[in-house]
N, C-alpha and C positions, 0 to 999 in steps of 0.2 A: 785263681790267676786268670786274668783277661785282659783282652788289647783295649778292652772298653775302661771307660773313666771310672775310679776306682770308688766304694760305695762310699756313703755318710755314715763313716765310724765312729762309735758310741762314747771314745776316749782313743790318744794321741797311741796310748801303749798298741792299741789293735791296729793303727794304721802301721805301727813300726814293726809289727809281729808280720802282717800282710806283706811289708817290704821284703823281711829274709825270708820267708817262704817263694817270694819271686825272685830273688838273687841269685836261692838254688833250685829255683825252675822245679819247685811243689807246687803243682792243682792243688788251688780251695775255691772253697766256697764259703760267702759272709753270710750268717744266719740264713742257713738254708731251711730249715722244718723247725718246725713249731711243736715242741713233746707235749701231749698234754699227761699232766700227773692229777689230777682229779676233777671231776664231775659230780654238778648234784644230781639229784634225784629223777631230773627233768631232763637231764644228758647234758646241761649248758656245762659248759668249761669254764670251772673257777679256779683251777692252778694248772700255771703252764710254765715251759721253759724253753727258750732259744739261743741253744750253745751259740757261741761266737764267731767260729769255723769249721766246717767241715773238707778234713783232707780225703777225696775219696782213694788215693792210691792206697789209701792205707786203712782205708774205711774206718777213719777215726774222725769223734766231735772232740775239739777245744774250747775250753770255756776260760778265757784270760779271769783275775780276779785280782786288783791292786787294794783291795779290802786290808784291815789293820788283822791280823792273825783271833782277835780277838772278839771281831764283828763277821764273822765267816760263817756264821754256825747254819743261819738260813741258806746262804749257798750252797751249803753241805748238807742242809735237809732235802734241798730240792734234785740233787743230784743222787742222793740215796733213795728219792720216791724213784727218779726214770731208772735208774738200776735194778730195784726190783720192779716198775712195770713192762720194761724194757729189755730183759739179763744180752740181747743178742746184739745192745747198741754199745761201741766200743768208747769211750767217752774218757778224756785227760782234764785234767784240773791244774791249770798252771795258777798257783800262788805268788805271792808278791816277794818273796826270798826268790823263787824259780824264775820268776820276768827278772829280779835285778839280778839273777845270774846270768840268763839269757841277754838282757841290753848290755850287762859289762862284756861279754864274751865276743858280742858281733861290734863295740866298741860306739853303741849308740852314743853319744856327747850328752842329751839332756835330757838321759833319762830319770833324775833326781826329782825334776820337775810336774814328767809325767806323771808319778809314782804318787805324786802328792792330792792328785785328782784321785776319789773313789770310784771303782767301779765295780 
């Protein structure tokens, strides 16, 4: 959360997630670090991953996901490598039943829409 202009989000659902975190005055941060989960031989980085938010009051990363339940399985490998290279990074995984509970709760209108974008 900042007075500055707010960043070029990846899909509609993260700009409306970034809104109720500023609604009730939660600090974030949009793709703040870059995890790397493996390296060749050479040390270059060929898998990485940059959760979607970071709340530091709570020193937790979000990683939004409007994927079909059934196409998730890579997000969920890459989040099982930074768990194990990572055990000390606190990290959430909101799924797309969890955002359409979230947008119906805070009474988003077109969240149907969003929902239909992959991310």
């Amino acid at each position: 959360m900042s007075s500055e202009a707010p960043p070029p989000f990846a899909h509609p659902v993260e700009a409306e997630f970034a809104r109720i975190l500023d609604f009730y005055g939660i600090p974030w941060e949009y793709e703040p670090r870059t995890f790397v989960l493996q390296s060749d031989r050479a040390g270059r980085v060929t898998e990485a991953f940059s959760p979607d938010f970071y709340l530091p009051d709570q020193d937790l990363y979000v990683e939004l996901t409007t994927m079909q339940p059934n196409q998730i399985r890579h997000k969920n490998r890459k989040l099982r490598k930074l768990r194990e290279r990572y055990p000390e990074t606190n990290i959430k995984l909101f799924k797309r039943g969890d955002i359409r509970s979230l947008m119906l709760k805070f009474g988003v209108p077109d969240y149907p829409d969003m929902m239909n974008n992959q991310l």
